[in-house]
C-alpha positions in Angstrom: -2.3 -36.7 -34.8 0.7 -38.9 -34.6 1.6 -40.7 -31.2 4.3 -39.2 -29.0 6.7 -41.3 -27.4 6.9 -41.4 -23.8 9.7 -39.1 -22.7 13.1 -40.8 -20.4 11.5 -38.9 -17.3 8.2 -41.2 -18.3 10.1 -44.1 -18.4 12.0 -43.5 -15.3 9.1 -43.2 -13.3 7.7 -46.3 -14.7 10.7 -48.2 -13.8 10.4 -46.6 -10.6 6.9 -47.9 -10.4 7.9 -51.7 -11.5 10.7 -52.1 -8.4 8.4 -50.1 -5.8 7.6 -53.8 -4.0 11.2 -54.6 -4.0 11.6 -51.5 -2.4 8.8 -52.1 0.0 10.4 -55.7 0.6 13.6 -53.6 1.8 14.6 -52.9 5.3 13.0 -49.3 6.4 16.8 -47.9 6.5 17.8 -48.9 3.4 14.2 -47.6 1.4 15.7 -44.3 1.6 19.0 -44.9 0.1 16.9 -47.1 -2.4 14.9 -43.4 -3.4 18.8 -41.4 -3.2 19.3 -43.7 -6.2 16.6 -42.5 -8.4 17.2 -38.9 -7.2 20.2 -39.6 -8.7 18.9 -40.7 -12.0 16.5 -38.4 -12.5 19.1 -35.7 -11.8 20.9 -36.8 -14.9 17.7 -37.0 -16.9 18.3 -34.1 -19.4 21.4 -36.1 -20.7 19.6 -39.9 -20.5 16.5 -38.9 -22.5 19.5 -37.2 -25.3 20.8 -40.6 -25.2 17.3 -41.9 -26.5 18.5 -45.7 -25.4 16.6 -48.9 -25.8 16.7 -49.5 -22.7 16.7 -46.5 -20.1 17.7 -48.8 -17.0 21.5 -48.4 -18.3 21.5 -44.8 -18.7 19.6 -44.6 -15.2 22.3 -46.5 -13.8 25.2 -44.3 -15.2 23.6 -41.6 -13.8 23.9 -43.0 -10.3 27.0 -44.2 -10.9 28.3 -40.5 -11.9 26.8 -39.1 -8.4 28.4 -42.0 -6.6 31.5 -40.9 -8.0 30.9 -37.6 -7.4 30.2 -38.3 -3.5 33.4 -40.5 -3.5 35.7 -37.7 -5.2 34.2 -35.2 -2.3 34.5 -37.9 0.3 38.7 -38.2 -0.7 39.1 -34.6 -0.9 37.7 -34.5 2.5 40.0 -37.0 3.7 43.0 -35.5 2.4 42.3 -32.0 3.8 41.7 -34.1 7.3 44.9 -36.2 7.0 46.6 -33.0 6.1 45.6 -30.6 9.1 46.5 -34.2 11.2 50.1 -34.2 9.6 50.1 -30.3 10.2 48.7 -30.3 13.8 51.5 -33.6 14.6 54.2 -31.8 13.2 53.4 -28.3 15.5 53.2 -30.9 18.4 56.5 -32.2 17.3 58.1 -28.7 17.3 56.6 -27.9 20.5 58.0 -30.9 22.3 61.4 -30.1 21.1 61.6 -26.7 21.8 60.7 -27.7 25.4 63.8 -29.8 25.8 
């Protein structure tokens, strides 16, 4: 029987494996944030082992950087429905004040 390559989930973990004392060199809270990131890659795995790179850092990194963006598109939609119900609950306070006088 032929060999079979290793599959982008193999090599992910492997990479995984190579950094793990850089990640034990990290401060304790930032060794979680340093596992979030893989999470993040291996959530994306289907489409990086498609992608068949030479290198499967770059797609791993792609991957984070598409749940990053993802976080930071939820984080300014948040924002915006905050800022609105300020600019709502400013603008009853205004009427309020007004129909006092």
């Amino acid at each position: 029987m032929g060999r079979t390559n290793p599959t982008y989930r193999d090599a992910l973990r492997a990479i995984e494996e190579r950094w793990s004392d850089f990640r034990q060199a990290l401060r304790r809270r930032d060794q979680p944030r340093f596992d979030q990131l893989f999470t993040y890659a291996r959530e994306h795995a289907d489409a990086s082992g498609l992608l068949n790179h030479q290198n499967p850092l770059l797609p791993a990194l792609l991957s984070i950087d598409l749940e990053q963006e993802a976080r930071l598109d939820a984080h300014e939609e948040r924002l915006e429905e905050l800022e609105a119900a300020l600019e709502a609950r400013d603008d009853h306070t205004d009427d309020s004040a007004e129909s006092d006088e």
